[in-house]
C-alpha positions as CSV (number, residue, x, y, z in Angstrom):
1,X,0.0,0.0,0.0
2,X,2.9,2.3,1.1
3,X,4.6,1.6,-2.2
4,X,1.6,2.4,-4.3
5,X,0.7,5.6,-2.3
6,X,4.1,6.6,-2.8
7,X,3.7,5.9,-6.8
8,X,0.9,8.0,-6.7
9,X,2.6,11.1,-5.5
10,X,5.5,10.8,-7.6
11,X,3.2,10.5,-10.3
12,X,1.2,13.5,-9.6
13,X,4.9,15.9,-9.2
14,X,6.3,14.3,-12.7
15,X,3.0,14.8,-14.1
16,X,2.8,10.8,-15.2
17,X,-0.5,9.3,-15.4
18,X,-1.3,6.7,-12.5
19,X,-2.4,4.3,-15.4
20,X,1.8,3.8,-15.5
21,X,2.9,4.7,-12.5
22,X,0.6,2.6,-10.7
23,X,0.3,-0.9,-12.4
24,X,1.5,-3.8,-11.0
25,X,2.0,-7.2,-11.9
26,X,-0.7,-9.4,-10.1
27,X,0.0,-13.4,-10.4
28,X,-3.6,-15.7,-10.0
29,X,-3.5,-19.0,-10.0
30,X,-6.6,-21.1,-10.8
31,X,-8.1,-24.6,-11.9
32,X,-8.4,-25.5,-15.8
33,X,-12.1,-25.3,-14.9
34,X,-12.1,-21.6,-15.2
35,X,-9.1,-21.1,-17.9
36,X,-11.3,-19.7,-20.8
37,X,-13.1,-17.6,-18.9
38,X,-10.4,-15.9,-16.8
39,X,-8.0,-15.5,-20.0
40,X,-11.0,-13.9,-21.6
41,X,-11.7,-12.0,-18.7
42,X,-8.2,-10.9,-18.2
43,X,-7.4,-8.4,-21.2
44,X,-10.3,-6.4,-20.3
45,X,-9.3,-5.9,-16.6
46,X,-5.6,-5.2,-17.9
47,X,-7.2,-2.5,-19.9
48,X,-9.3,-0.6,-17.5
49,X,-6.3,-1.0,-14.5
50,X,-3.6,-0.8,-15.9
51,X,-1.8,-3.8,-14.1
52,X,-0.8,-6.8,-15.4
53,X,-1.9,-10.9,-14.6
54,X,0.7,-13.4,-14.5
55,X,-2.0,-16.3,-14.9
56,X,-1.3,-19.9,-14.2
57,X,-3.9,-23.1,-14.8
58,X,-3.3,-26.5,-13.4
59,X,-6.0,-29.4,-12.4
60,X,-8.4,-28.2,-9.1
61,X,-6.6,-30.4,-6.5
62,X,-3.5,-29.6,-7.9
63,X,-3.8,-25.6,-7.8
64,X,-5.0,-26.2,-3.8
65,X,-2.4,-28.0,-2.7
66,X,0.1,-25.1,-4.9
67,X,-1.8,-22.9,-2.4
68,X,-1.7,-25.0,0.9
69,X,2.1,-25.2,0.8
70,X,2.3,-21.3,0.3
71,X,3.6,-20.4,-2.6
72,X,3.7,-17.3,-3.9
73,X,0.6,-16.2,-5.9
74,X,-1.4,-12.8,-5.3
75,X,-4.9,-14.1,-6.4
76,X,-6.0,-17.9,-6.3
77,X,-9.0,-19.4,-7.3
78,X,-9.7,-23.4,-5.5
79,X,-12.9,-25.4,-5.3
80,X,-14.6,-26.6,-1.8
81,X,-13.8,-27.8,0.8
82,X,-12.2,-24.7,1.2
83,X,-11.6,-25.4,5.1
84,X,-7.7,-26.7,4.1
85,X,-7.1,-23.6,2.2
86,X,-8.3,-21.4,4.9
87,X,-6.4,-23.1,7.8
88,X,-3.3,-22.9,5.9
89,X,-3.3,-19.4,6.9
90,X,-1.8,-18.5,3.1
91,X,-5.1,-16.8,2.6
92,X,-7.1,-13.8,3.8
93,X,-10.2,-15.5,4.5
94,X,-12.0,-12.4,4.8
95,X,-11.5,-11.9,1.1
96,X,-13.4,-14.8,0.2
97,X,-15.4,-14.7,-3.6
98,X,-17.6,-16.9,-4.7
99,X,-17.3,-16.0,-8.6
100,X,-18.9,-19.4,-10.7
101,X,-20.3,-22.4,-10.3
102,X,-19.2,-25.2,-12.8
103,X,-20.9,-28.3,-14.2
104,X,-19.9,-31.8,-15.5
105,X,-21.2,-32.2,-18.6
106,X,-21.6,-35.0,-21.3
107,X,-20.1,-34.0,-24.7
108,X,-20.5,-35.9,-28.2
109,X,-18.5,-35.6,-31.7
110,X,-19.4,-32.6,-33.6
111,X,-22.6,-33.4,-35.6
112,X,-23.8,-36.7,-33.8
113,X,-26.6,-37.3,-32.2
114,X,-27.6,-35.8,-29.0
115,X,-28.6,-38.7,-26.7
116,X,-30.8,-37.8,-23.6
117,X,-29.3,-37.3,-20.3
118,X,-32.4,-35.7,-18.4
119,X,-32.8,-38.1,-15.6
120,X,-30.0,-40.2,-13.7
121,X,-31.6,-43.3,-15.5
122,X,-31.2,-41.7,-18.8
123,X,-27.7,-41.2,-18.3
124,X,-27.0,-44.6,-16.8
125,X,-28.6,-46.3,-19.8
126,X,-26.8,-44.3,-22.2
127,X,-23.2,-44.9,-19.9
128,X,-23.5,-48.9,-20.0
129,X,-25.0,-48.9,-23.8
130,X,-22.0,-46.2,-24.7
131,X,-18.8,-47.8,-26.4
132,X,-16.2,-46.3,-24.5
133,X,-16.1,-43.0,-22.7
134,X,-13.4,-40.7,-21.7
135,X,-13.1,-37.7,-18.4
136,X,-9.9,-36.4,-16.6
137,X,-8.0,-38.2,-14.4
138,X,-8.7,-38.1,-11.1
139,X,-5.4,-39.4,-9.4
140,X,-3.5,-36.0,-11.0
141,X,-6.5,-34.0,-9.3
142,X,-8.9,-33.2,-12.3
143,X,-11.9,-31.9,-9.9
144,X,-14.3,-32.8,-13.1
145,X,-12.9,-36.5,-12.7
146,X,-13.5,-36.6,-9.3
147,X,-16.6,-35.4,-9.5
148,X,-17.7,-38.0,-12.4
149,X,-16.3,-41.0,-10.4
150,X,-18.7,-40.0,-7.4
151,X,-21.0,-40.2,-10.3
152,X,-20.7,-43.5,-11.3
153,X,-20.5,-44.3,-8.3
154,X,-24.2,-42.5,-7.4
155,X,-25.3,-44.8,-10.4
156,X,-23.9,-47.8,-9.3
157,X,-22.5,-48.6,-12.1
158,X,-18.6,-48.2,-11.1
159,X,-17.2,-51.2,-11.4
160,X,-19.4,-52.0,-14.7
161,X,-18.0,-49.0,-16.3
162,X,-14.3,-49.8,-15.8
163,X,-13.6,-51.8,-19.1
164,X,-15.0,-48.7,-20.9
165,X,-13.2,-45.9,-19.4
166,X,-9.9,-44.4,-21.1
167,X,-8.5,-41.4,-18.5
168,X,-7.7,-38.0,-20.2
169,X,-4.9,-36.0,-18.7
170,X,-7.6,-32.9,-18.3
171,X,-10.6,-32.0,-19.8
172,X,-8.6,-30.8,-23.0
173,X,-7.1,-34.2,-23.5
174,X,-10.9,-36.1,-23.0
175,X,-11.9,-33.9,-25.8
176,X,-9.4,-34.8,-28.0
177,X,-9.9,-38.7,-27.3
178,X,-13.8,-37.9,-28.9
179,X,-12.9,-36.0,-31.0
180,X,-10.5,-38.5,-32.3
181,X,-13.4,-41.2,-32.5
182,X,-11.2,-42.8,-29.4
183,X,-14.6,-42.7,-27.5
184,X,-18.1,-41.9,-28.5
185,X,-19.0,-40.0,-24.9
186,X,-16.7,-37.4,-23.7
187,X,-17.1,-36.0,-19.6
188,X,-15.3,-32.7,-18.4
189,X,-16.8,-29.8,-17.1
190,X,-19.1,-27.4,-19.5
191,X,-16.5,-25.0,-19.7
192,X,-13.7,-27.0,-20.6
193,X,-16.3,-28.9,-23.5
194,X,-17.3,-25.8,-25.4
195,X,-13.7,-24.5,-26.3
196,X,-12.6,-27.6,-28.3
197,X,-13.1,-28.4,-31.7
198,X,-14.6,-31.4,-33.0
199,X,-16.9,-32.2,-30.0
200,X,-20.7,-31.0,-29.0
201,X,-22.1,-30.2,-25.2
202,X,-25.4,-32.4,-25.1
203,X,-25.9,-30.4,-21.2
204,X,-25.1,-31.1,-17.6
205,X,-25.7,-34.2,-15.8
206,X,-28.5,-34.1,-13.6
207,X,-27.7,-32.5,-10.4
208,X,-29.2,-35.4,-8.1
209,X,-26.1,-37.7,-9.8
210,X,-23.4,-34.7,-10.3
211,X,-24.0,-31.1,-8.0
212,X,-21.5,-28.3,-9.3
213,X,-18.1,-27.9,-8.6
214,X,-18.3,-24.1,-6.8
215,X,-15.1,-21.9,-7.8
216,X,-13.9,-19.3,-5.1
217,X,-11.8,-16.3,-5.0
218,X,-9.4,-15.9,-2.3
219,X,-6.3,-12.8,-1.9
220,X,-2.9,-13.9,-1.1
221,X,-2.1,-13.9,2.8
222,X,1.1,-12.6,1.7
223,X,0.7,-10.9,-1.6
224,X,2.6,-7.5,-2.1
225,X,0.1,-6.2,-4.5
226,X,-2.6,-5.8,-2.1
227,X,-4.6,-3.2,-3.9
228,X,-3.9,-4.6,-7.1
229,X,-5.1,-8.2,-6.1
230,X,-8.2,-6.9,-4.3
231,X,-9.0,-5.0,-7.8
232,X,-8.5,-8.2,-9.5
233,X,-10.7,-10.5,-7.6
234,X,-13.5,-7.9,-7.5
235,X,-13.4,-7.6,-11.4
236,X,-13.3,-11.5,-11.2
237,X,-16.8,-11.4,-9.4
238,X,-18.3,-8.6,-11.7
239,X,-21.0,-8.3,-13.7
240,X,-18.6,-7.8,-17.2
241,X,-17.2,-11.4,-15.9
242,X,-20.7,-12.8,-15.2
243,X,-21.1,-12.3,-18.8
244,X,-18.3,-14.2,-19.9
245,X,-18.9,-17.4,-17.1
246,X,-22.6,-17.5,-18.4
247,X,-20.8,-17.5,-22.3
248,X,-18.6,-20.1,-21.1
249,X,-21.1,-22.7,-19.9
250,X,-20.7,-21.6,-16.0
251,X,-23.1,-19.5,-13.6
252,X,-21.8,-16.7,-11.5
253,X,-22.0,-17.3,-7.9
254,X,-22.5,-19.9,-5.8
């Protein structure tokens, strides 16, 4: 805070604008979940501060436990539980955010047909009669993977599913396997589906089988950009970003 006050003042004597004499560099971290959105979201908030994001993606339990052994980021963006990331004390939990809420979805090649996933029925029938299908790994800490293992699990269908499952390294990388022809039912989350070629969102899985994955906003315990990461994360939870979470497949909030 000192340093940007004293910025300020030697802006206003050289007659600089505090566009340049105030930016900083702000470094967020965040979950692959929310990579389109946030790089999308980014540019504009560069723009209208004048500071600059550092961003850097990795899988949801990957990014939490970047954040639970402290290192350095300014902004960070985990999914619940949040308790571990709070008692960690590397975040100000005052700052707290919810910005999006995130949902597994089914995808299909480009131009097939759209089967019907309305009820948890619907999409066990359409699981055990698929081919093969393909989500993110879960061991590496894909929270969409997770989150479709509790799934099959919910459907019972776990262990009958096994001989059809091929692991993606992210949601990216499930895409690629439909897209491919590898599999013939894709599973990531909605925002991950919709910025890949060669593959279709049919919609979410039914809530009862797969609740969203929440994402939350959290300032760095020990960022030096204080002012500059509290701008950030309240442009993250704007209403120019809702627009571009609801473009993306997500909805703002909890």
């Amino acid at each position: 805070m000192k340093t940007i006050l004293l910025l300020s003042a030697i802006a206003i004597i050289a007659g600089w604008s505090c566009d340049t004499a105030c930016a900083a560099e702000v470094t967020l971290i965040a979950p692959g979940g929310i990579r389109a959105a946030t790089e999308q979201i980014i540019p504009a908030f560069e723009k209208t501060t004048g500071h600059k994001v550092k961003a850097t993606f990795g899988s949801g339990g990957g990014t939490k436990e970047r954040v639970i052994k402290g290192e350095p980021f300014d902004v960070l963006i985990v999914q619940p539980p949040l308790e571990p990331v709070i008692e960690s004390g590397h975040v100000v939990a005052a700052s707290e955010t919810a910005l999006a809420t995130v949902a597994v979805g089914v995808a299909v090649r480009a131009g097939a047909t759209k089967p019907d996933i309305s009820t948890a029925d619907a999409v066990k029938r359409l699981l055990l009669e698929s081919k093969a299908i393909s989500f993110p790994n879960a061991a590496s800490g894909a929270a969409a993977g997770v989150s479709f293992n509790e799934t099959l699990q919910r459907l019972g269908i776990a262990d009958a599913m096994k001989p059809k499952i091929k692991i993606a390294q992210g949601g990216r990388g499930a895409m690629e396997l439909l897209a491919k022809g590898e599999v013939d039912i894709g599973l990531t989350f909605i925002s991950e589906i919709i910025t890949e070629p060669g593959v279709e969102v049919v919609g979410p899985l039914p809530r009862d089988i797969s609740p969203p994955t929440a994402l939350v906003g959290f300032v760095s315990a020990h960022t030096k950009e204080p002012e500059a990461a509290k701008a950030l994360l309240s442009y993250l939870s704007s209403s120019e970003a809702a627009a571009v979470y609801k473009q993306r497949g997500m909805q703002p909030g909890r």
